[in-house]
C-alpha positions as CSV (number, residue, x, y, z in Angstrom):
1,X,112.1,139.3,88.7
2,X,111.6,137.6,92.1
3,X,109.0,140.2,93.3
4,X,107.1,140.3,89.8
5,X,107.2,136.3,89.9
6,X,105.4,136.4,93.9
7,X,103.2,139.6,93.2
8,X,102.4,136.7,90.2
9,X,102.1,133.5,92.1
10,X,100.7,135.0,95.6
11,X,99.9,131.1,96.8
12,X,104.0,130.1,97.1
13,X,104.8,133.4,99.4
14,X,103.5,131.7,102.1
15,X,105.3,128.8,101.0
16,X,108.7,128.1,103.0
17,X,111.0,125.2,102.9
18,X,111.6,122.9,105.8
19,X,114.3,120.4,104.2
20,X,116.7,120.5,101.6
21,X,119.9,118.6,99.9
22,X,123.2,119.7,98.2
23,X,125.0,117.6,96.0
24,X,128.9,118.2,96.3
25,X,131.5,117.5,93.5
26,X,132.7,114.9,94.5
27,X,128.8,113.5,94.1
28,X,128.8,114.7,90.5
29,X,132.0,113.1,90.1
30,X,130.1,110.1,91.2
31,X,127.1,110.5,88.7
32,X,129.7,110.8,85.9
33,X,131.3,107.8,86.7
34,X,127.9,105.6,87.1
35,X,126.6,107.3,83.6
36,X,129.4,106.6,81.6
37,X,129.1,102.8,81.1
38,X,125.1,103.9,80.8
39,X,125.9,106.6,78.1
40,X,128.3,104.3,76.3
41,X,125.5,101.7,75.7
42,X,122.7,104.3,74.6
43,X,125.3,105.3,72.2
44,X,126.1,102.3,70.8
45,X,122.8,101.7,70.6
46,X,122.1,104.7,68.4
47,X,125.6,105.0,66.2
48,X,125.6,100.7,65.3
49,X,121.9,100.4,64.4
50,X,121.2,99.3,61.1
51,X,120.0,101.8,58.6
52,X,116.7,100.8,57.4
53,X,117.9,101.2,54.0
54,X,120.3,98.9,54.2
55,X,117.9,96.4,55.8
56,X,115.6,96.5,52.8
57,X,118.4,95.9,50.8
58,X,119.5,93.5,52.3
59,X,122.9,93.8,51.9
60,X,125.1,91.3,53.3
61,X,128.4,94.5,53.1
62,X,127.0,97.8,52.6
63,X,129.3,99.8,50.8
64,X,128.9,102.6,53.3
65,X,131.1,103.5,56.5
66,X,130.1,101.1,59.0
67,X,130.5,102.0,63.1
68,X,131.8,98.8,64.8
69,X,132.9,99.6,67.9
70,X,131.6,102.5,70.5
71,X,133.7,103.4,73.4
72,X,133.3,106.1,76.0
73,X,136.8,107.6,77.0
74,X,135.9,110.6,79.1
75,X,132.5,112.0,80.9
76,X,132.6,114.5,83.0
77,X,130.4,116.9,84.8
78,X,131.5,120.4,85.5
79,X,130.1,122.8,88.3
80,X,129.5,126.2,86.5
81,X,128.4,128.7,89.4
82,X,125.1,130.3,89.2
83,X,124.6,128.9,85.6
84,X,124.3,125.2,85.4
85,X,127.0,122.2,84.6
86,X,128.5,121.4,81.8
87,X,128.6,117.6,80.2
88,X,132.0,117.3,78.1
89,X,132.2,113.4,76.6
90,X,134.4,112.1,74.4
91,X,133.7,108.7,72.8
92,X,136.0,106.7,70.7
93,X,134.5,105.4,67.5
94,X,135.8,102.5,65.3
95,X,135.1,103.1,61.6
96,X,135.0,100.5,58.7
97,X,135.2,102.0,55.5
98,X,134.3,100.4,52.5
99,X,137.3,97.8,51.5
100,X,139.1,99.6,54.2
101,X,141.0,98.6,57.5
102,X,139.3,100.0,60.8
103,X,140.1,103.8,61.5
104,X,139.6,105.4,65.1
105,X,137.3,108.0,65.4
106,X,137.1,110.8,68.2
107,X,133.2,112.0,68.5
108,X,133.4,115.2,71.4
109,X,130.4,116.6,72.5
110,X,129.8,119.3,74.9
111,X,126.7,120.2,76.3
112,X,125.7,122.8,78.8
113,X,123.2,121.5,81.2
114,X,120.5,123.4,83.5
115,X,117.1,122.8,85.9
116,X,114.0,124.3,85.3
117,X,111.0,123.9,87.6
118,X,107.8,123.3,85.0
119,X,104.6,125.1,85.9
120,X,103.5,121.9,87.2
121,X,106.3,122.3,89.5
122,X,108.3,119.5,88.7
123,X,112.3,120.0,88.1
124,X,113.3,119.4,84.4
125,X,116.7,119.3,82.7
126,X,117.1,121.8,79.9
127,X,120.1,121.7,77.8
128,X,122.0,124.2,75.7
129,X,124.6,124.8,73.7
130,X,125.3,121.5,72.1
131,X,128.3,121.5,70.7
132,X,130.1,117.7,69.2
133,X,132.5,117.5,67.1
134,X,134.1,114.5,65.2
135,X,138.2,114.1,64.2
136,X,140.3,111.2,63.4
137,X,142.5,109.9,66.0
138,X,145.1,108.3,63.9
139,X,145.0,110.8,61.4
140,X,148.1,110.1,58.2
141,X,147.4,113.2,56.1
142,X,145.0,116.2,57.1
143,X,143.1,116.0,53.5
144,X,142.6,112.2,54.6
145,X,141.2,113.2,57.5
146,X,139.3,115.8,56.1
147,X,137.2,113.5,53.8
148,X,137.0,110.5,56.4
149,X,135.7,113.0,58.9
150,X,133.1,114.4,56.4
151,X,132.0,110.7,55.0
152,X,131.5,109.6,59.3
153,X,129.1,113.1,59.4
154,X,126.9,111.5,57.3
155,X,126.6,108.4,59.8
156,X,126.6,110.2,63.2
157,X,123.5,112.4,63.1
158,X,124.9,115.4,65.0
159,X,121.5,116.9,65.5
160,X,119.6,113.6,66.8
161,X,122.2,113.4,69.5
162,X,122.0,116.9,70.7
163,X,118.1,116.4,70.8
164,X,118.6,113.4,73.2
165,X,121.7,114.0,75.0
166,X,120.4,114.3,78.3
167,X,119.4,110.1,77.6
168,X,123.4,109.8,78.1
169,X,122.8,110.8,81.6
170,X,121.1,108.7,84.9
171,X,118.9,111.2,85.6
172,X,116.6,111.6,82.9
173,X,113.1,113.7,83.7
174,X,111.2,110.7,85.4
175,X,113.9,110.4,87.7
176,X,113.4,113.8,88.7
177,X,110.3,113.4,88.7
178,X,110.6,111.0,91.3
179,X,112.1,113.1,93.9
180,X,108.2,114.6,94.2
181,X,107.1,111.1,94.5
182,X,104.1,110.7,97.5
183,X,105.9,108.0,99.8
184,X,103.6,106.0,102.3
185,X,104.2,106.7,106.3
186,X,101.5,104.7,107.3
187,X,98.1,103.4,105.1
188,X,96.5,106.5,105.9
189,X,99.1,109.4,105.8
190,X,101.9,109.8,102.7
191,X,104.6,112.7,102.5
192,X,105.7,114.1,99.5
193,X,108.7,116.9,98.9
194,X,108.2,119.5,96.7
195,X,111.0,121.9,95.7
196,X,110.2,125.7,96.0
197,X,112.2,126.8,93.3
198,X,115.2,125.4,90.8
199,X,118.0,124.6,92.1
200,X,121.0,126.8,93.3
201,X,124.2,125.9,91.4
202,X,127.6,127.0,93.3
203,X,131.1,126.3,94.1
204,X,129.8,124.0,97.0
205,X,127.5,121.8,95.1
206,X,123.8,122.1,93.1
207,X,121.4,122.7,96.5
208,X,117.5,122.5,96.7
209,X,115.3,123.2,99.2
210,X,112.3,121.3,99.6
211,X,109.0,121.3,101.8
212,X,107.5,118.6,102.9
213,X,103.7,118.3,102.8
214,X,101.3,115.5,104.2
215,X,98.6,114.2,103.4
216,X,96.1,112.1,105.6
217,X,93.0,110.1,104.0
218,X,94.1,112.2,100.3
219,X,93.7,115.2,102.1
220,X,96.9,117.7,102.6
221,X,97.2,118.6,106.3
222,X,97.8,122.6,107.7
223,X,101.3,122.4,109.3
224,X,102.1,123.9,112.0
225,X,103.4,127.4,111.8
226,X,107.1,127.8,111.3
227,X,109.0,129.6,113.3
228,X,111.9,130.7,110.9
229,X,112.1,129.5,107.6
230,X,114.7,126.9,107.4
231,X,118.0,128.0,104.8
232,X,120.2,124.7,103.8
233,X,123.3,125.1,106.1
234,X,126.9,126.1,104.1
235,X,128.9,122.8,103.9
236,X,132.4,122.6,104.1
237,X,134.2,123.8,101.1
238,X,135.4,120.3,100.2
239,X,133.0,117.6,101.7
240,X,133.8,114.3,100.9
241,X,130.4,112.8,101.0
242,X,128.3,112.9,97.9
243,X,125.3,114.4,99.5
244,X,124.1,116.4,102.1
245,X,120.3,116.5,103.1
246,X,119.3,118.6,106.3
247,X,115.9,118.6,108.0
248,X,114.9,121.3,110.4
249,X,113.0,120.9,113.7
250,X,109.9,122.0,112.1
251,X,110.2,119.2,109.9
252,X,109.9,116.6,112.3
253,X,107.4,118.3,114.1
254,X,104.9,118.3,111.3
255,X,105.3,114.8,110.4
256,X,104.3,113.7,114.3
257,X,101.5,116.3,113.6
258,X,100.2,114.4,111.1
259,X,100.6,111.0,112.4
260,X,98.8,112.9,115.4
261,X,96.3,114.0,112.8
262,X,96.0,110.5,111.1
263,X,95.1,108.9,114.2
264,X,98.2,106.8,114.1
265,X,99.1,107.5,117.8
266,X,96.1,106.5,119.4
267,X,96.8,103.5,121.5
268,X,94.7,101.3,123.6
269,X,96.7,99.7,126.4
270,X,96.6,96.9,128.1
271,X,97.2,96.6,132.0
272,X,98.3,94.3,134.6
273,X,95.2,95.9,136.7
274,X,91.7,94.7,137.1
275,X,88.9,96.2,138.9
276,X,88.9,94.2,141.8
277,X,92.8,95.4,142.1
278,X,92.5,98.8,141.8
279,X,89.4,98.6,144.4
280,X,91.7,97.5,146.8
281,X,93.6,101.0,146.4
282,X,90.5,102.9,145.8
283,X,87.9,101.6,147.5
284,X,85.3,104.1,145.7
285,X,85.7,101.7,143.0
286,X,83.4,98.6,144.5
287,X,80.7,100.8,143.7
288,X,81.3,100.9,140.1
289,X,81.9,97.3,139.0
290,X,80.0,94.6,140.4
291,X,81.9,91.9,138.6
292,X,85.8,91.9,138.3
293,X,87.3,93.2,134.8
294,X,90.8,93.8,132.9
295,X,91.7,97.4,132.9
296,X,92.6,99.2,130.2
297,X,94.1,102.4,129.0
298,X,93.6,104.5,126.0
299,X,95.5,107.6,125.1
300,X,95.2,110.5,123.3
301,X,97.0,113.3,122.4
302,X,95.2,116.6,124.2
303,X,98.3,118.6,122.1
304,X,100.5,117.8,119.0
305,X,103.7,116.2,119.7
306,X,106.8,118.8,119.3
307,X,110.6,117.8,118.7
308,X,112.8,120.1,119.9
309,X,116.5,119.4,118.4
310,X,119.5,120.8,120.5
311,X,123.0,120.6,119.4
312,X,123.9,116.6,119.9
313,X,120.2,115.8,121.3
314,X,116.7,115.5,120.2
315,X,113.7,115.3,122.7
316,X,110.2,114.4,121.6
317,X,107.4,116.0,124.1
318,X,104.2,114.5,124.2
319,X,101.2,115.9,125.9
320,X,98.6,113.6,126.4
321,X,95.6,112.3,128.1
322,X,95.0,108.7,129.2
323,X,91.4,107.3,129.6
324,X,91.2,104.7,132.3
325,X,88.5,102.2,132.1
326,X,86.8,98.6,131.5
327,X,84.7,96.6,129.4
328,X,84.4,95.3,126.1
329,X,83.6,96.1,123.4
330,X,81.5,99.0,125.3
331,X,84.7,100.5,127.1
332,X,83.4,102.6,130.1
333,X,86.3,105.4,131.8
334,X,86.0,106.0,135.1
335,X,89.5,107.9,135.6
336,X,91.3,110.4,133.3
337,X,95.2,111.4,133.7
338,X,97.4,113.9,132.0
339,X,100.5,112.6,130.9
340,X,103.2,114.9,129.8
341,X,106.7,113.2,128.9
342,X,109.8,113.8,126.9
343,X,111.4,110.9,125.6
344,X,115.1,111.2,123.8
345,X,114.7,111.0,119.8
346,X,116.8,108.2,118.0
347,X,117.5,109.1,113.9
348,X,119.2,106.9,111.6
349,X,118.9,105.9,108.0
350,X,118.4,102.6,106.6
351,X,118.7,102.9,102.7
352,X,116.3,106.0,101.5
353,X,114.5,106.1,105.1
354,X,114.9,107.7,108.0
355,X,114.7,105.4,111.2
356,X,112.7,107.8,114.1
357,X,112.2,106.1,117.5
358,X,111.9,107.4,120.9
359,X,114.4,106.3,123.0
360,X,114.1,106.4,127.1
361,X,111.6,108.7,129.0
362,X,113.9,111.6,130.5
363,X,111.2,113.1,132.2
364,X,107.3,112.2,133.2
365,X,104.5,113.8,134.7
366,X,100.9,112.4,135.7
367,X,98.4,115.1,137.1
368,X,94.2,114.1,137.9
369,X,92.0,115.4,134.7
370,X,88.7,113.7,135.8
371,X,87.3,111.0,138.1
372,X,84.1,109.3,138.7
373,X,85.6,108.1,142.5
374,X,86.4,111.3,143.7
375,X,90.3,113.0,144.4
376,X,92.8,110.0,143.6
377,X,96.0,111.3,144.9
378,X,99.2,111.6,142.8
379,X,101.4,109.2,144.6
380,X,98.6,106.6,143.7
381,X,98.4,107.1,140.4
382,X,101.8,107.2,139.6
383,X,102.0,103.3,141.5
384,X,99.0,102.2,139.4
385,X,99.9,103.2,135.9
386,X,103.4,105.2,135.6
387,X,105.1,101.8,134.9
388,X,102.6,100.8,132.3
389,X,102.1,104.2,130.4
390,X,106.2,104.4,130.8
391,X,106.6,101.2,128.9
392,X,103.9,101.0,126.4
393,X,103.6,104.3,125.2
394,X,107.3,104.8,123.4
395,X,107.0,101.0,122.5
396,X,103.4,101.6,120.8
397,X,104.5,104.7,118.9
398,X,107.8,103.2,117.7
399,X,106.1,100.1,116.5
400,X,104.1,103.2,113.9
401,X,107.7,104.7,112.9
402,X,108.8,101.0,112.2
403,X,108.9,101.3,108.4
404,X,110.8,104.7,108.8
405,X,110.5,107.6,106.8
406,X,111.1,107.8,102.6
407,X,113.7,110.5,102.5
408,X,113.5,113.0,99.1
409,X,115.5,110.5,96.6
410,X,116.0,109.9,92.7
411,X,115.0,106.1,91.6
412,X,117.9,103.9,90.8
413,X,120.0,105.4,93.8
414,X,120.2,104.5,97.5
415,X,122.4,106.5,100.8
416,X,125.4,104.8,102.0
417,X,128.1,105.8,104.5
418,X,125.7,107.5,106.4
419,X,126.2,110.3,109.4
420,X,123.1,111.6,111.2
421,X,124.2,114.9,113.4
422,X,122.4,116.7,115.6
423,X,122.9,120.6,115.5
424,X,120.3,122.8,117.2
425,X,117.0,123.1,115.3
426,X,118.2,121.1,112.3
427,X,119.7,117.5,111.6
428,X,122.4,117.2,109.0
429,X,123.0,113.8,107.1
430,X,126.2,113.8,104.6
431,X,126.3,110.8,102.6
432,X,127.2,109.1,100.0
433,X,125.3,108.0,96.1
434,X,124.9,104.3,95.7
435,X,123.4,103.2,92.3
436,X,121.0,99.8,92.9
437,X,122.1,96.9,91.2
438,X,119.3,96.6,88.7
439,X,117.0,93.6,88.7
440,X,115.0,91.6,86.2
């Protein structure tokens, strides 16, 4: 089926993921626990409304069963490998008979539950296999029973809640919709993650891989090749975090790409220097400014940034090429320098973002590209603008990954206990599910 499905869709082979997530058991057990108080309310919602036959009536005491009181007793979410999960809840009903003390009702349903991925390519909940069934809890005599539970069938409407089940749940299609959201990085350039196919379901946890596309000015961006395509790493068998989301090298290295691309790196630098300053250490430069002005820097990339992850370490190598000039507005270079540098990489998450800054330069380089004044030699260059470029370049580009990165997420939910590790050519974070309070 896989090769008829890519001799089918022949644009997704080239297609390979670059991130991905696994939700563990214990973060199903999680989602259980946040839906059930959500699942009890859409029930009562549905079981207590008032029949609109009853409202034009207007019967103060309708003579039929009445539901009074809806109570969720047990939801759970089951792991079934390769299939899907299964939803099993059981909700306690309170039942007023006509001239009749309150009976206890037990309404079961059980519900198998799986992803699809639309032709739109959005991931959609599909469910199957519906199965409630309603008993009497405090039953005194099984014909009793019998005829209660037949005179409550006609209240609950079996089928309506099997069409809407998956309501009962915090994670109805628009928040999976939102996990393919586009999420600003800067005004110019947004990210989006789009899953490649449904989700796996396994022992280990429901696990999607994802790849990250950008787009600058509404237009999607060519990534950079990928060396090997990136598999989601085997967690533990029993991980105690929620969540696990892994990004691979090549991820990171696209998204400086196209901040690259956007133009969000391109800095103009201020400098200590002026012309009459640097003519004191060049003295070729008397010739080309008669009057004394500030000096300024402007850099640009001459290659795309690459991150190179190592097992505890990131780097960040930039390659770029610093224009050396004066005057404004009309800014006239007179001196070009090759920069390359490697700075270490910083990662951390602060709610659904990642934090990215570069940390310290671990190693610089300056090398001549062009000069109006002749052969400047390295030594000199290196005095004049290595403590500059050394300060204000990391500062500059940090001050663009401020805001951080929007990590693939579902509305509603934010990361807590967070642990970013390092491992060559990919970065795990487990963590843990935290429903938002909501506001308004």
């Amino acid at each position: 089926l896989s090769i008829l499905l890519s001799l089918l869709v022949p644009a997704h082979t080239t297609r390979s993921p670059d991130c991905g997530g696994i939700l563990t058991p214990s973060g199903l057990s999680y989602l259980a626990e946040v839906s059930k108080p959500h699942a009890e309310a859409v029930l009562r919602q549905d079981l207590m409304a008032p029949r609109v036959l009853d409202l034009f009536l207007g019967s103060p005491e309708p003579i039929r069963n009445q539901i009074n009181s809806v109570k969720v007793a047990e939801f759970s979410l089951l792991l079934i490998p390769d299939t899907g999960l299964r939803l099993s809840i059981d909700v306690d009903l309170g039942i007023t008979p006509a001239l009749s003390t309150t009976k206890v009702m037990r309404l079961s349903i059980l519900v198998d539950l799986h992803v699809e991925m639309n032709p739109e390519g959005n991931l959609e909940l599909v469910t199957s296999a519906c199965k409630p069934t309603v008993e009497e809890m405090q039953s005194t005599e099984e014909m009793e029973s019998q005829s209660s539970s037949s005179d409550v069938d006609e209240e609950i409407n079996i089928d309506k809640i099997c069409l809407e089940v998956s309501k009962l749940l915090l994670l109805p299609h628009e928040q999976l919709m939102s996990l393919t959201a586009q999420f600003p990085v800067t005004p110019s350039c947004q990210v989006q993650y789009l899953p490649l196919a449904a989700p796996m379901f396994s022992e280990q946890g429901i696990t999607i891989s994802l790849q990250t596309t950008f787009q600058v000015a509404g237009m999607a961006t060519p990534l950079p090749v990928s060396p090997v395509p990136f598999s989601m790493p085997e967690p533990a068998s029993s991980s105690p975090s929620h969540l696990i989301l892994a990004f691979s090298e090549h991820f990171y290295t696209s998204l400086f790409f196209a901040l690259e691309i956007a133009g969000a790196f391109n800095m103009t630098i201020p400098s200590p220097l002026t012309t009459a300053t640097m003519a004191q250490k060049i003295t070729q430069m008397g010739s080309l400014f008669q009057e004394d002005l500030p000096v300024m820097l402007q850099a640009v990339f001459r290659s795309s940034p690459r991150v190179v992850l190592e097992e505890g370490k990131g780097a960040l190598k930039l390659f770029l090429t610093v224009h050396i000039g004066a005057g404004s507005p009309a800014f006239q270079s007179f001196l070009s320098v090759n920069v390359d540098m490697s700075t270490g990489l910083l990662l951390s998450i602060a709610d659904t973002r990642m934090m990215i800054s570069a940390a310290v330069i671990e190693d610089i380089e300056l090398s001549l590209a062009a000069s109006d004044m002749g052969p400047v030699p390295a030594a000199l260059l290196e005095e004049l603008f290595l403590p500059t470029i050394r300060e204000e370049v990391p500062a500059q580009m940090n001050a663009v990954l401020s805001e951080g990165v929007f990590l693939p997420h579902i509305s509603s939910f934010t990361y807590t206990d967070v642990n970013v590790t390092i491992h060559k050519d990919y970065v795990l974070v487990p963590c843990n599910l935290e429903l938002r309070a909501r506001t308004g």
